[in-house]
C-alpha positions as CSV (number, residue, x, y, z in Angstrom):
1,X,-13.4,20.3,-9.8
2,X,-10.9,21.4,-12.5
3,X,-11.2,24.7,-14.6
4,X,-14.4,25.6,-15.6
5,X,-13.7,26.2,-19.8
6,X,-17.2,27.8,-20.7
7,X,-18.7,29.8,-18.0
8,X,-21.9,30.1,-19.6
9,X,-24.8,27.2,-21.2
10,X,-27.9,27.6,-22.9
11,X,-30.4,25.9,-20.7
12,X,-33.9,25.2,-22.2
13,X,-35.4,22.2,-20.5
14,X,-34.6,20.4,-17.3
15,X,-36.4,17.6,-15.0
16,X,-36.5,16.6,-11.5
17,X,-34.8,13.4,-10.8
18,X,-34.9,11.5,-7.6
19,X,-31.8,9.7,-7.6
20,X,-31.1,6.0,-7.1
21,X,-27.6,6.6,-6.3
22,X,-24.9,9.3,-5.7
23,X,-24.2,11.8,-8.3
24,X,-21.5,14.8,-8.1
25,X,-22.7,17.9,-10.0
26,X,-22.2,18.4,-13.5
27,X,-22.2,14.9,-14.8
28,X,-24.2,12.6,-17.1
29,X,-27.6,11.5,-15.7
30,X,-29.2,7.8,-16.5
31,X,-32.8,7.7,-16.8
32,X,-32.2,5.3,-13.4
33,X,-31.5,8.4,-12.0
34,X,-27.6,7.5,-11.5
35,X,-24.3,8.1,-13.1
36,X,-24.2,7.4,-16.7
37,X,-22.4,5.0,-18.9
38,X,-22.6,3.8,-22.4
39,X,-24.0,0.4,-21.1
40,X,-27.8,1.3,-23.0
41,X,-31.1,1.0,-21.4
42,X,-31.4,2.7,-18.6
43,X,-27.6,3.7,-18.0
44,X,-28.3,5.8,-21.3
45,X,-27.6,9.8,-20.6
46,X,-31.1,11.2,-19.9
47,X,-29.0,15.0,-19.1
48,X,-26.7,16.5,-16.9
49,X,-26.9,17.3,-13.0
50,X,-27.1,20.8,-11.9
51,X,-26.0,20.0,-8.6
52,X,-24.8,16.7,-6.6
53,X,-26.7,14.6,-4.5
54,X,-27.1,11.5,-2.6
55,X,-29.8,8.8,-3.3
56,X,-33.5,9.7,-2.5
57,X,-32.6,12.7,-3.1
58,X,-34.3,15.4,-5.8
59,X,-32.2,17.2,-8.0
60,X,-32.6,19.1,-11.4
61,X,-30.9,17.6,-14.4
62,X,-30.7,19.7,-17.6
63,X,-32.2,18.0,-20.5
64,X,-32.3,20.9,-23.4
65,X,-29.8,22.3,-25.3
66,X,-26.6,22.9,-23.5
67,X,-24.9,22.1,-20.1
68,X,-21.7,22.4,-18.7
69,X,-20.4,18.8,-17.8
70,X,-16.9,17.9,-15.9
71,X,-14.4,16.2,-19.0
72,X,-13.0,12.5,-17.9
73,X,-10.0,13.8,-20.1
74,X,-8.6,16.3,-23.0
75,X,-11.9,16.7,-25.5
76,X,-11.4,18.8,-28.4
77,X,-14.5,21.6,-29.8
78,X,-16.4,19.6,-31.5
79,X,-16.0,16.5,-30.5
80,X,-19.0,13.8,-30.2
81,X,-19.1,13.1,-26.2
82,X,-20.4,9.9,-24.0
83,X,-20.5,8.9,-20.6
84,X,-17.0,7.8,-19.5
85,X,-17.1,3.9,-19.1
86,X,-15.5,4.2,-15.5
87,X,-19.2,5.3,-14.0
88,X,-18.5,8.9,-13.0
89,X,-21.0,10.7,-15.5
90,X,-17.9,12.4,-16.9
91,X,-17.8,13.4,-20.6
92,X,-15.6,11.0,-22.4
93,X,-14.6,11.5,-26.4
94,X,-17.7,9.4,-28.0
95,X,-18.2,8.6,-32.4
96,X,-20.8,9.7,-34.0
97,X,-22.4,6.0,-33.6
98,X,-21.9,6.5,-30.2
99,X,-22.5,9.5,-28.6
100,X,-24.8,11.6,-26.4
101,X,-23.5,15.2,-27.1
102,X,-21.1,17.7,-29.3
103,X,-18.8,19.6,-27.2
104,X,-18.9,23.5,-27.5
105,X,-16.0,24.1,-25.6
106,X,-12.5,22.3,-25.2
107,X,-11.2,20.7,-22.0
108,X,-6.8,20.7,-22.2
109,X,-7.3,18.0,-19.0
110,X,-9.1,15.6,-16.8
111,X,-11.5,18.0,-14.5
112,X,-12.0,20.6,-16.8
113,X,-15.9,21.6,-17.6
114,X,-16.9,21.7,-21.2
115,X,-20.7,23.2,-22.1
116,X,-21.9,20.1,-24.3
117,X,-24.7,20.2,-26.5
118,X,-27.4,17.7,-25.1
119,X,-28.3,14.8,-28.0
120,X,-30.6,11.7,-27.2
121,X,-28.3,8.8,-26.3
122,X,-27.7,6.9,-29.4
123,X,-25.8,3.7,-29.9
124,X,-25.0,2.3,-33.5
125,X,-24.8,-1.4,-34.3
């Protein structure tokens, strides 16, 4: 994992998932209880993982306010996030159309960890 931006997140809410698939820590969550993408339905971002884990396997994913998630590349403060498209759970630059977050914090590179601000999954269009 790359540099960590914001050390610190403002956790309110959080669930137990068992997962359906692999999932490294600090990434986008899908209500199947895999990585997320910006696919809709189920692949929608439900949160973000606390820690990894392998499929059948229980973890916590963080659903309220704030969470730090691993950046897919250079997001500005600010910026409207998403699921990167390539099925990693990273944060990707979203629109406001399409988007499942605000970051807090900046990531300069691919790897960093941003604290985003947790928004239902919304797609426009």
């Amino acid at each position: 994992m790359g540099n960590l931006i914001s050390p610190t997140y403002d956790k309110t809410h959080a669930v137990t998932v068992t997962l359906t698939a692999p999932v490294a820590a600090r990434r986008f969550v899908s209500y199947a209880a895999a990585p997320a993408t910006s696919a809709g339905g189920a692949a929608d971002a439900r949160g973000v993982s606390e820690t990894e884990g392998v499929a059948g396997e229980a973890i916590s994913v963080i659903t309220g306010f704030s969470a730090i998630v691993e950046a897919s590349a250079a997001i500005a403060v600010g910026a409207f996030v998403k699921p990167a498209t390539d099925g990693s759970g990273k944060a990707a630059v979203g629109a406001s159309g399409e988007t499942c977050g605000r970051a807090l914090s900046a990531a300069l590179a691919a790897g960093d960890c941003i604290e985003v601000e947790l928004y239902r999954h919304v797609h426009s269009g």
